[in-house]
GUDREN-335933 format. One record per residue (C-alpha): x, y, z; residue number from 1. Coordinates in steps of 0.02 Angstrom, whole numbers. Layout:
<nodes>
c1_c2_c3_n
X_Y_Z_NUM
...
</nodes>
This chain:
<nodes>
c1_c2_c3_n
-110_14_-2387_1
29_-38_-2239_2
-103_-161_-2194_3
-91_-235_-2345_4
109_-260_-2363_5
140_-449_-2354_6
323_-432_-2266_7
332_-373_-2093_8
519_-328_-2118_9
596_-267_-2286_10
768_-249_-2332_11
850_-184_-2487_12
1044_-174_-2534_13
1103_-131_-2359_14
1273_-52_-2335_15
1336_-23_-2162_16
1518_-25_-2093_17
1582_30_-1932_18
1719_172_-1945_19
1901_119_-1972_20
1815_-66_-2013_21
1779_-153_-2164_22
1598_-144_-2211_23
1489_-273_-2108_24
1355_-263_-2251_25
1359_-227_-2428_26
1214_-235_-2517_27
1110_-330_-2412_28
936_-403_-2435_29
798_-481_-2319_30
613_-510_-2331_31
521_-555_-2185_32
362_-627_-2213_33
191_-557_-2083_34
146_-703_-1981_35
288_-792_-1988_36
444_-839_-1850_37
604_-798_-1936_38
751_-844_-1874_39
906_-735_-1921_40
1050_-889_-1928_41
1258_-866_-1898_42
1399_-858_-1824_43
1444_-760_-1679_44
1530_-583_-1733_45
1442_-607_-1906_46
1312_-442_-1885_47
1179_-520_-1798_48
1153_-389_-1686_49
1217_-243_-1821_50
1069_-286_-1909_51
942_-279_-1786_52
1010_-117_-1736_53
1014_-69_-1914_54
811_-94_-1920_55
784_5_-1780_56
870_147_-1807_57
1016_118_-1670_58
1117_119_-1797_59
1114_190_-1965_60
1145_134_-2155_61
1268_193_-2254_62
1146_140_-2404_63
987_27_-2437_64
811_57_-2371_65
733_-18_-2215_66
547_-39_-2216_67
457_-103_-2049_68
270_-141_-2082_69
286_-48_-2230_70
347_96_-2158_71
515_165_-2116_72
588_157_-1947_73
534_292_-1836_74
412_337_-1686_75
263_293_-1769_76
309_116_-1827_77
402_94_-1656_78
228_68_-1579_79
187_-65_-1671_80
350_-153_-1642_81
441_-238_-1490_82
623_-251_-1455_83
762_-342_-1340_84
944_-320_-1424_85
1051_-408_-1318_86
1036_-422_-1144_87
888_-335_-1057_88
901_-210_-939_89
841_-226_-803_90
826_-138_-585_91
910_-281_-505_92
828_-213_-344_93
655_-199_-392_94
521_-343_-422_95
475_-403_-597_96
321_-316_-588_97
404_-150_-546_98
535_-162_-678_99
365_-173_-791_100
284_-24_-705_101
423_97_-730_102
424_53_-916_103
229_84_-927_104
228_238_-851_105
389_301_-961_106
259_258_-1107_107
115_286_-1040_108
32_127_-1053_109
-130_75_-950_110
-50_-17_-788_111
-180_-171_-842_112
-17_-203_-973_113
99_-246_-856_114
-27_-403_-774_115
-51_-458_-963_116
131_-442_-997_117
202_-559_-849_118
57_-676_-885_119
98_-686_-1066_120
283_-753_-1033_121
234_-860_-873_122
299_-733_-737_123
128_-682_-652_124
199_-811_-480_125
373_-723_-498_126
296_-550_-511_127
337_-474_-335_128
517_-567_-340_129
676_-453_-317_130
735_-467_-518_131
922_-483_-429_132
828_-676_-380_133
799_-724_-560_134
861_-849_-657_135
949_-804_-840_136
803_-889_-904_137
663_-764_-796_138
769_-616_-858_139
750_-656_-1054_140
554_-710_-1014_141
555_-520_-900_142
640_-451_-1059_143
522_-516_-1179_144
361_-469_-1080_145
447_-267_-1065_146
465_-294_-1277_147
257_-339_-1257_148
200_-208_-1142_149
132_-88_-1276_150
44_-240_-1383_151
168_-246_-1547_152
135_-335_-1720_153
311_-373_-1726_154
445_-449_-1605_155
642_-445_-1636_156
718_-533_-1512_157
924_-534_-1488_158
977_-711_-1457_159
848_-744_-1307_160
894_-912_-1271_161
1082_-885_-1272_162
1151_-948_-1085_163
994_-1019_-1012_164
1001_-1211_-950_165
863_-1327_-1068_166
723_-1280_-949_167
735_-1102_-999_168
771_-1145_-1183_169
612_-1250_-1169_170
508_-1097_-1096_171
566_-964_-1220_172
522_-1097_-1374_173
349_-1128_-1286_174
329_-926_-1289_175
369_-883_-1473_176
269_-1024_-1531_177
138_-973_-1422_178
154_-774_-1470_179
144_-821_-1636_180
4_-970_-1642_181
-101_-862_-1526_182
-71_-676_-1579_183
-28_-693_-1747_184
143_-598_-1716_185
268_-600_-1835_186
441_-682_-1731_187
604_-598_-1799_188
741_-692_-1689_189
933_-709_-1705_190
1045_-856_-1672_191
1197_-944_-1681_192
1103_-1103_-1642_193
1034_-1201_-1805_194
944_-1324_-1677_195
863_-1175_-1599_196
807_-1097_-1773_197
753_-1269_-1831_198
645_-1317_-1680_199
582_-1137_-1664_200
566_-1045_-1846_201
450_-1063_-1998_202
588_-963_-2100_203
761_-916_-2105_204
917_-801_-2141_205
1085_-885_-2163_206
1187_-722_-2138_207
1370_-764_-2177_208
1507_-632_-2170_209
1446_-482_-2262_210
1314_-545_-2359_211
1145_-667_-2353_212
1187_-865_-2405_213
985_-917_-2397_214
845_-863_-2341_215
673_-916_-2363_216
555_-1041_-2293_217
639_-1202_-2189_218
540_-1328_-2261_219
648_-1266_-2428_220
792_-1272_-2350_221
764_-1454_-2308_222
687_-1508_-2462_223
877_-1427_-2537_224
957_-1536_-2425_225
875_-1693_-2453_226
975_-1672_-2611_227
1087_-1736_-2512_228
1047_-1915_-2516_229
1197_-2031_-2549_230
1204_-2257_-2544_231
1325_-2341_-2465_232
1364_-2503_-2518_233
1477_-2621_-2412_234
1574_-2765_-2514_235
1736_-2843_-2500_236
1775_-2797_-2683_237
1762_-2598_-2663_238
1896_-2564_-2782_239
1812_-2666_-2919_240
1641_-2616_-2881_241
1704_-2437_-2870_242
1787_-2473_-3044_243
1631_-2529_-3115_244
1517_-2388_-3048_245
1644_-2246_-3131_246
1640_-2332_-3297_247
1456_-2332_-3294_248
1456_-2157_-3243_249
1429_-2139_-3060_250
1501_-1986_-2958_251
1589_-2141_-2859_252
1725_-2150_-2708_253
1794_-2254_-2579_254
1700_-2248_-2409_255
1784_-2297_-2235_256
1815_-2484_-2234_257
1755_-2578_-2378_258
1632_-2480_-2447_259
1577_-2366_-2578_260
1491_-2201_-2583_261
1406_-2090_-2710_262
1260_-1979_-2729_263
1084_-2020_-2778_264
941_-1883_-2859_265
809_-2024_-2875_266
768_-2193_-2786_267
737_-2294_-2946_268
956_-2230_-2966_269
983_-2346_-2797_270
893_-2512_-2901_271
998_-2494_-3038_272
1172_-2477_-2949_273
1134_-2635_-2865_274
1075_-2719_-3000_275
1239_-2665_-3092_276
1353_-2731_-2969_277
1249_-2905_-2947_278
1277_-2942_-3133_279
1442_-2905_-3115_280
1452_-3055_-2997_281
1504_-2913_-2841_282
1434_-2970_-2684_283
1353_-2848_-2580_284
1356_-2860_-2380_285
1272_-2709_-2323_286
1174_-2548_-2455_287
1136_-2388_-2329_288
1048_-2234_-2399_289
1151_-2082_-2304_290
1088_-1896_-2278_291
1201_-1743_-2230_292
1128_-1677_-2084_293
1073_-1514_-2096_294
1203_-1465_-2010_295
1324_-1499_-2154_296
1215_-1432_-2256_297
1222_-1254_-2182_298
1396_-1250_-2165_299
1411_-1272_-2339_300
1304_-1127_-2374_301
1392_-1018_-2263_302
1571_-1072_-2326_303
</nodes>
């Protein structure tokens, strides 16, 4: 039953390059999980956008299978699914509300949509507003509620809160969380901001060049990085102490100053470091547990 499938969005080995280009994707995988915000992570000019369009049907594989909602892309699962690639477009000379109207009567939709639209994204005082009035931040939010007109189970949204001030930024994280806590929708979203995905996202895609480096759900991705625990230990001998550490077996070096730095898997490995540099007669001035951020972190991954 398509009911039943527990991924909203289901890719398998997906090949796709533009002609005269080197392939964009090549053998490409992604599972979306139904419920969830999932936020589709990299670089600008990595495929962001190719992908999306590749889900939809704007543009079309050279190989792989697409599966939205369990069913491939195509009219019938297109009315179960919202959409703003890029920027929206939009009448600059009409209101808000009219830009809505023209899209509900191109698909037919009861005209009580376009009231529950612009209240769903915060734009019912805004409604009658010339759209050429609008902030960046109105236009995404006008973009979104066109994308929610016809009521969809899932949302891909195109970087929506690329350009707008922290107000707008604000707004558009309020809305996702709120589409999703509220409606249950399943949030597919690109960016090339890690802040954005962290503060906004249950899941996530790393998409490097050509292929996927993680994806999967965030709290994973930070449990991987708290892997990245090292001490620091600041003491005047940091050549002996670093010395000592390598003999016993430490993954050692030389920090800035005087100090030494290696990694640690468990807490009970910080006790005994110290405790092997006391009896050693190696004063210690200052012991700091450091984490790569998880910043770092994804860069790695994507390098």
């Amino acid at each position: 039953m398509i009911d039943q499938e527990p991924m909203a969005v289901e890719v398998e080995q997906l090949g796709f390059a533009y002609p005269g280009e080197p392939a964009a994707f090549s053998g490409l995988s992604l599972s979306v999980p139904r419920g969830s915000v999932f936020g589709l992570l990299g670089a600008n000019g990595v495929g962001k956008s190719t992908l999306l369009k590749l889900l939809v049907g704007l543009l079309q594989p050279a190989s792989g299978r697409v599966r939205l909602l369990g069913q491939a892309p195509g009219q019938a699962v297109f009315s179960r699914v919202g959409l703003m690639i890029e920027s929206p477009n939009l009448y600059p000379h009409l209101s808000g509300r009219a830009n809505l109207e023209v899209m509900a009567t191109y698909r037919r939709l009861p005209r009580q949509r376009v009231a529950e639209s612009l209240e769903a994204v915060g734009l019912q005082p805004a409604g009658e507003k010339q759209v050429r009035h609008y902030s960046t931040g109105m236009k995404q939010r006008l973009g979104i509620a066109m994308a929610l007109l016809h009521g969809p189970e899932l949302l891909l949204l195109d970087e929506p809160v690329n350009g707008l001030d922290p107000n707008g930024i604000v707004a558009i994280r309020r809305l996702i969380r709120q589409l999703n806590e509220e409606r249950g929708m399943t949030i597919l979203l690109s960016s090339h901001l890690l802040g954005e995905v962290e503060q906004s996202c249950s899941h996530v895609g790393i998409l490097a060049p050509g292929r996927l480096a993680y994806q999967g759900p965030l709290s994973q991705l930070r449990e991987m990085n708290q892997q990245g625990l090292y001490l620091r230990i600041d003491c005047p001998e940091a050549g002996r102490a670093l010395e000592l550490l390598l003999q016993q077996g430490w993954m050692a070096e030389l920090g800035e100053g005087r100090s030494i730095r290696f990694p640690v898997v468990q807490k009970s490995e910080i006790s005994r470091a110290i405790d092997c540099l006391r009896e050693a007669g190696i004063e210690l001035h200052q012991v700091l547990i450091e984490e790569d951020s998880l910043e770092t972190f994804y860069l790695n991954l994507y390098l």
